[in-house]
Backbone bond lengths (Angstrom), bond angles and torsions (degrees), N, CA, C in turn:
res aa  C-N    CA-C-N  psi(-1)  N-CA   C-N-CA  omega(-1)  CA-C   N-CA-C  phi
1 X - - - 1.457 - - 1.536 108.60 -
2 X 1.307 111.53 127.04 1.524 130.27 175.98 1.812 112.28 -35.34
3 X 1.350 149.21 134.26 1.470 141.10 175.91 1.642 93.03 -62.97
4 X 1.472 104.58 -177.66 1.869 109.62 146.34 1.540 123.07 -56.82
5 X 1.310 92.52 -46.17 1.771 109.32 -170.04 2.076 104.51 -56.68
6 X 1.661 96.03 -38.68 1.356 93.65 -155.49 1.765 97.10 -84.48
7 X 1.254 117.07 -8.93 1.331 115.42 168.21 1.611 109.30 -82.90
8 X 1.117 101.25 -32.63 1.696 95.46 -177.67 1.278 135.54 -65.23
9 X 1.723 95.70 -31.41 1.450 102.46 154.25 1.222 136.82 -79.57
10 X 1.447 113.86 -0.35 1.429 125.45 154.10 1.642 111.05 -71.54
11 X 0.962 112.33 -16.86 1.739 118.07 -172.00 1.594 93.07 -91.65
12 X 1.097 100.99 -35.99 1.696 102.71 -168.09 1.847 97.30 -69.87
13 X 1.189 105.82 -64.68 1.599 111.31 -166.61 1.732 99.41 -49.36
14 X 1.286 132.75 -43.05 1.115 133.12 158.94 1.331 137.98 -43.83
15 X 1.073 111.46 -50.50 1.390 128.66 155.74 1.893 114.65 -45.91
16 X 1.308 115.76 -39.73 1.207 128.91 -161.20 1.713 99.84 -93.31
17 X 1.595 101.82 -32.62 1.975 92.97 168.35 1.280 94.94 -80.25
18 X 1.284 144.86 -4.54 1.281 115.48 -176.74 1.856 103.96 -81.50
19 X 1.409 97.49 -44.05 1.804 98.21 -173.12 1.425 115.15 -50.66
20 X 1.703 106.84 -27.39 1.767 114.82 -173.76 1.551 99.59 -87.29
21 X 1.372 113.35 -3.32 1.954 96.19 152.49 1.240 108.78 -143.81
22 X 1.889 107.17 78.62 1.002 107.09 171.71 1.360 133.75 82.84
23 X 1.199 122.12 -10.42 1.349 103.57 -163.19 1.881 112.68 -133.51
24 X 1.414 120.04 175.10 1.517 103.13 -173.64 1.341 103.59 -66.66
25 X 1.846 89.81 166.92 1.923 114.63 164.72 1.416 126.35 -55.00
26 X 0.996 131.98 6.03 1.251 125.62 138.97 1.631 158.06 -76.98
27 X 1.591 105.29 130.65 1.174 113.97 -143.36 2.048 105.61 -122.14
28 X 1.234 131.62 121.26 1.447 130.27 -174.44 1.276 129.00 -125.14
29 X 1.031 125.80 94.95 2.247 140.26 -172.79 1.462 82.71 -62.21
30 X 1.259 111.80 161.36 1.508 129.04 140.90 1.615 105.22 -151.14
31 X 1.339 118.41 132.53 1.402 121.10 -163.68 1.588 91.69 -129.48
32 X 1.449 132.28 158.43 1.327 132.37 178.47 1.797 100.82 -163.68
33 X 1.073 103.99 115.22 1.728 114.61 -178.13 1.844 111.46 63.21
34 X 1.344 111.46 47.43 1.331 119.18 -156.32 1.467 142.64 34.94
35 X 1.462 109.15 27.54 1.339 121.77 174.90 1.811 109.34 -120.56
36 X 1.527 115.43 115.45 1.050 118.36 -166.19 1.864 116.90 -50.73
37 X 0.666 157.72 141.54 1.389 150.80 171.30 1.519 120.38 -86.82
38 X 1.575 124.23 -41.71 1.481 138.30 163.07 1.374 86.60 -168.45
39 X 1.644 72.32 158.09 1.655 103.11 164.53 1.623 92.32 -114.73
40 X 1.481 125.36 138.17 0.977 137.41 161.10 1.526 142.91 -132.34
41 X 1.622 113.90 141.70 1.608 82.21 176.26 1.633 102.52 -132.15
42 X 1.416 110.39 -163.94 1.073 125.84 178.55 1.500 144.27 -29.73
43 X 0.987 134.06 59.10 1.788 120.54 -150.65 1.651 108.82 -109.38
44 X 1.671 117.11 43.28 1.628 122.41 159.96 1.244 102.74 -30.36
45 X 1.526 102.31 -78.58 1.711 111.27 -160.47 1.045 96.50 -58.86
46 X 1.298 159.41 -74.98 1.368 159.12 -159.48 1.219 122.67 -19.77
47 X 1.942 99.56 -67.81 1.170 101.18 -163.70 1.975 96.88 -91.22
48 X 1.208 123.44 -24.76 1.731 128.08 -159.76 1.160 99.94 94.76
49 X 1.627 136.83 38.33 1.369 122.61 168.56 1.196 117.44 -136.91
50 X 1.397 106.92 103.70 1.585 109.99 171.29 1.238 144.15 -29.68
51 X 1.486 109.76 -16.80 1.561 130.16 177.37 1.613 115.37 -98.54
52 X 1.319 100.67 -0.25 1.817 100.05 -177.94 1.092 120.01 -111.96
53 X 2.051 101.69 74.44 1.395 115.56 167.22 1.440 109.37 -95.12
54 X 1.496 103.44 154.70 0.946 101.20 -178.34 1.569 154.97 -68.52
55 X 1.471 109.14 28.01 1.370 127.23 140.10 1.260 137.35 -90.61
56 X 1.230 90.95 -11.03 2.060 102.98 -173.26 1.727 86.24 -91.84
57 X 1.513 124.20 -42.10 1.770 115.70 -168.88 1.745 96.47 -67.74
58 X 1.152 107.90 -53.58 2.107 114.96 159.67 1.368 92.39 -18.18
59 X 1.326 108.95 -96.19 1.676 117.07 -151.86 1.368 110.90 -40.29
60 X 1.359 115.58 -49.00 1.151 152.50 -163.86 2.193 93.98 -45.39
61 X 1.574 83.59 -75.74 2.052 99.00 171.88 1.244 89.42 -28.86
62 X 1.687 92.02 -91.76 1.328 136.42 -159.18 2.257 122.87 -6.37
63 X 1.575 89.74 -55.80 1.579 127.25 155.71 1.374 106.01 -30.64
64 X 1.674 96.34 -86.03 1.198 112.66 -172.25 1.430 137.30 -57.61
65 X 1.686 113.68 -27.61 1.278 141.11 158.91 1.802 104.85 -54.37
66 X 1.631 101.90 -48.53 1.724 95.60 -156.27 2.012 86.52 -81.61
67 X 1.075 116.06 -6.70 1.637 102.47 -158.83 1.491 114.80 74.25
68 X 0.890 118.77 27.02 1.841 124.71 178.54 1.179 125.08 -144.63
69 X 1.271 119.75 146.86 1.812 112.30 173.17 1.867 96.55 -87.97
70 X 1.444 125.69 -16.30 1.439 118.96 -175.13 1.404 94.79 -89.16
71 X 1.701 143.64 151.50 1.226 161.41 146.99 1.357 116.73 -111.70
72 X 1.266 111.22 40.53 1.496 131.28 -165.28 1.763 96.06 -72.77
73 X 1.325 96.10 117.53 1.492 116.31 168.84 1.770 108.66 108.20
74 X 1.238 123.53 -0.19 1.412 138.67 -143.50 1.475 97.60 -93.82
75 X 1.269 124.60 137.98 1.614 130.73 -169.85 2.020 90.51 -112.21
76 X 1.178 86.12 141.90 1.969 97.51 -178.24 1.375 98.69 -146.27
77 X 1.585 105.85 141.20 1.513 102.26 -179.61 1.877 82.03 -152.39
78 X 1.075 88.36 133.47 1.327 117.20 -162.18 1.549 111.85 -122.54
79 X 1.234 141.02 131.24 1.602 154.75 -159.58 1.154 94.52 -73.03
80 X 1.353 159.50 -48.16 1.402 162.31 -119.16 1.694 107.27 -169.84
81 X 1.622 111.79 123.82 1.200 102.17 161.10 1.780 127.55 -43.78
82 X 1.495 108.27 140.63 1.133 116.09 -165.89 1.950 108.37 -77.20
83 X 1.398 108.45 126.81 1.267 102.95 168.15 1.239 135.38 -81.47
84 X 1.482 126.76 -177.31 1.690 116.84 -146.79 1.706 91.73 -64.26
85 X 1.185 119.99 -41.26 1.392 113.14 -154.18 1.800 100.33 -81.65
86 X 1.163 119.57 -43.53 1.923 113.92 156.43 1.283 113.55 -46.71
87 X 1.507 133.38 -53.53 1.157 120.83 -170.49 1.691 115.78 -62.79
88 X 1.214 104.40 -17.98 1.768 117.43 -172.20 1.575 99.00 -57.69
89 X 1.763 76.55 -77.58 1.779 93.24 -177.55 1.333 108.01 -69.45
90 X 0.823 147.42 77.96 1.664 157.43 155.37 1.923 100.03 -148.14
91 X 1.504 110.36 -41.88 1.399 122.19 -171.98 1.664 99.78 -65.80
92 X 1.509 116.58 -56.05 1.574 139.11 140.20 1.661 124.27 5.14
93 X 1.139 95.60 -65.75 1.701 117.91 174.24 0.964 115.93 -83.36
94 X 1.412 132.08 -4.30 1.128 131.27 -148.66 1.510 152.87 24.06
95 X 1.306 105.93 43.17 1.821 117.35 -157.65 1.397 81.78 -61.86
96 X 1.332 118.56 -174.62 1.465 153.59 -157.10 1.406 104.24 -100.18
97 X 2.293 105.49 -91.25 0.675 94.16 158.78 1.765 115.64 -140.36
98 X 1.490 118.34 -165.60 1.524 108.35 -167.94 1.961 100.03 -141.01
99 X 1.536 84.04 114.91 1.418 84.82 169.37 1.566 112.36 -95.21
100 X 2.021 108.68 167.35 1.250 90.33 -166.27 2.067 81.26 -140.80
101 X 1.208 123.47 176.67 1.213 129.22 168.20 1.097 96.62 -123.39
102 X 1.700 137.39 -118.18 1.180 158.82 -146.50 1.950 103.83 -46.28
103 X 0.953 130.86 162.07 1.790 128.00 177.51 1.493 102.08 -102.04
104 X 1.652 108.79 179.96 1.641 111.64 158.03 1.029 111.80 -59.24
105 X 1.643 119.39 -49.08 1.352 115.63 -161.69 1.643 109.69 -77.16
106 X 1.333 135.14 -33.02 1.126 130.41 143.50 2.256 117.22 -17.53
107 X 1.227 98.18 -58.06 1.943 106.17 -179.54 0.971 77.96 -59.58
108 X 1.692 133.61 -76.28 1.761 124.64 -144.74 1.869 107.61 -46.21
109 X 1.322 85.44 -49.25 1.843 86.65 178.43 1.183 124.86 -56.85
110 X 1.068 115.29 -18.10 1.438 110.37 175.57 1.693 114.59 -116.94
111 X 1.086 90.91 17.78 1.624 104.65 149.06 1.694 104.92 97.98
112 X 1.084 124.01 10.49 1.387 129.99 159.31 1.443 142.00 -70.26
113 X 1.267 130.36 119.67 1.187 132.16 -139.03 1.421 92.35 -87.30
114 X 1.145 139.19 86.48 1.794 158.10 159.90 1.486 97.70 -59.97
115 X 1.559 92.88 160.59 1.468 121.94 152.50 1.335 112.62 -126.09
116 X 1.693 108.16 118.97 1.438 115.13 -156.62 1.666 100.80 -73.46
117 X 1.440 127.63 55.55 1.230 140.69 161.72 1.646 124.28 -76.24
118 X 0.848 129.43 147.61 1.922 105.91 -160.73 1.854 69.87 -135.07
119 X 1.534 101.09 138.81 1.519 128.23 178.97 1.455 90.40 -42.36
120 X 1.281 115.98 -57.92 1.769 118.82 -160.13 1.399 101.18 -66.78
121 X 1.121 143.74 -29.65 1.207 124.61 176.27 1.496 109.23 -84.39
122 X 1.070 120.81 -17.67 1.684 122.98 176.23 1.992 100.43 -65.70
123 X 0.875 109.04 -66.93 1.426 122.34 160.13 1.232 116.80 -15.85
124 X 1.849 103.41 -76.41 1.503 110.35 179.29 1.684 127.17 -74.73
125 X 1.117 102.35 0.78 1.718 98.18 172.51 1.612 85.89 -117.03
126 X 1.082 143.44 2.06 1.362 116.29 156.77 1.342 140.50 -118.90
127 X 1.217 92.48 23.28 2.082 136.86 163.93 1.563 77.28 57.40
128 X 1.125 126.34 83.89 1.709 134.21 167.96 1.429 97.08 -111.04
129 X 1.818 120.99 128.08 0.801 133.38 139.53 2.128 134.44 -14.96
130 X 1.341 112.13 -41.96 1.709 125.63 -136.92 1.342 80.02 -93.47
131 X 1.157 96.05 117.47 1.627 130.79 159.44 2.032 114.45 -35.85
132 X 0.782 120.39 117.14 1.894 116.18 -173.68 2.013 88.99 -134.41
133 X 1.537 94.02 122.78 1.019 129.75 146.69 1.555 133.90 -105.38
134 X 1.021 121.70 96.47 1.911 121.99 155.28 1.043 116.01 -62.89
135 X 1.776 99.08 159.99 1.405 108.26 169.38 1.293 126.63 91.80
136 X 0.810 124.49 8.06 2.135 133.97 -151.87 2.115 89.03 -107.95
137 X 1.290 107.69 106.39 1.162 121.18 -175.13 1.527 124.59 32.58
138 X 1.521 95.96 48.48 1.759 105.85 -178.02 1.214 131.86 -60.52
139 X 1.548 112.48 -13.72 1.625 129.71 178.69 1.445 94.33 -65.15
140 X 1.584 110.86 -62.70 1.508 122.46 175.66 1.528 127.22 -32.80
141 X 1.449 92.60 -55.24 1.447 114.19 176.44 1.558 124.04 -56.94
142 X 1.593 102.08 -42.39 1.559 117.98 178.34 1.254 88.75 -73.02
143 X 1.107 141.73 -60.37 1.420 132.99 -157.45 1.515 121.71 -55.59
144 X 1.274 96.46 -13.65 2.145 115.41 173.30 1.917 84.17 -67.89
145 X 0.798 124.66 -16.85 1.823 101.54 -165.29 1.886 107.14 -82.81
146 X 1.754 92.07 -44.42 1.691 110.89 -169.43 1.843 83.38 -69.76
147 X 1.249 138.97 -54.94 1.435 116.23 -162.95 1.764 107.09 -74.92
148 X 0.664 119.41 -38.90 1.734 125.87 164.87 1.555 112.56 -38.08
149 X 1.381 99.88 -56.56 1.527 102.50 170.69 1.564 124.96 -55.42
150 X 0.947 119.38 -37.77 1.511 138.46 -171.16 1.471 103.69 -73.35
151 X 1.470 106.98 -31.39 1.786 102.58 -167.87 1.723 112.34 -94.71
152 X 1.501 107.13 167.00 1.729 109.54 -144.16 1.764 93.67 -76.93
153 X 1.087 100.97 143.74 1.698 106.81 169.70 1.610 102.83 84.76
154 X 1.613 126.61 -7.40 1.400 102.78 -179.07 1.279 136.97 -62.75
155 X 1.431 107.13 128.55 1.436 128.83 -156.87 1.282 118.80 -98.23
156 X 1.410 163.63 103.55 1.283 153.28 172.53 1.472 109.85 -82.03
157 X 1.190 102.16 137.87 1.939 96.10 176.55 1.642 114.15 -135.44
């Protein structure tokens, strides 16, 4: 079975094809009985849909890969703390648990229009089971913002 770290850098390398077509630093693993399901990232700009961060395009695979809308037991580690509407649908699917690197306030800094909601309080006012870990190679993780920035057309929304 994969560590946190070794999924995260699957989130990371994901995250990083997304910036080389276009699109933000965010990057999303979903693993279920130790076989990864996708690595996914971000495709807003891509597709024109405000909802296709890269845990919802995750879930989205992820679902469809397992044959289920439940991913009950499923480990996700994700580049960026998850926002209110990721943390839902992740709570939704029921993964296990969800690691995260980079913070909100990390997105705000780099110019992303957040809701200063922190996963754990999404969690804790909605008595959700799913395990939340921070911190899982966040230097790494932050560092998706400075190469994002650098590349042609980067867009914050």
């Amino acid at each position: 079975m994969a560590s946190p770290e070794d999924l995260m850098r699957l989130a990371i390398d994901a995250a990083r094809r997304g910036v080389a077509q276009g699109q933000s630093p965010f990057g999303c693993v979903i693993s279920l009985n130790g076989e990864v399901l996708t690595a996914a990232h971000n495709v807003v700009l891509l597709t024109t849909d405000s909802t296709a961060h890269a845990e919802i395009t995750a879930l989205r695979e992820a679902c469809r890969a397992a044959g289920a809308v439940h991913l009950t037991g499923a480990i996700v580690a994700t580049t960026c703390e998850p926002c209110p509407m990721c943390m839902s649908a992740l709570h939704w699917a029921r993964v296990d648990t969800v690691y995260y690197g980079a913070t909100i306030a990390d997105a705000a800094a780099g110019g992303f229009n957040e809701l200063h909601l922190p996963a754990a309080e999404v969690l804790r006012i909605g008595k959700s089971d799913v395990k939340l870990f921070p911190g899982v190679l966040a230097e790494e993780c932050r560092a998706l913002f400075a190469e994002w920035a650098k590349s042609p057309g980067a867009r914050a929304y």
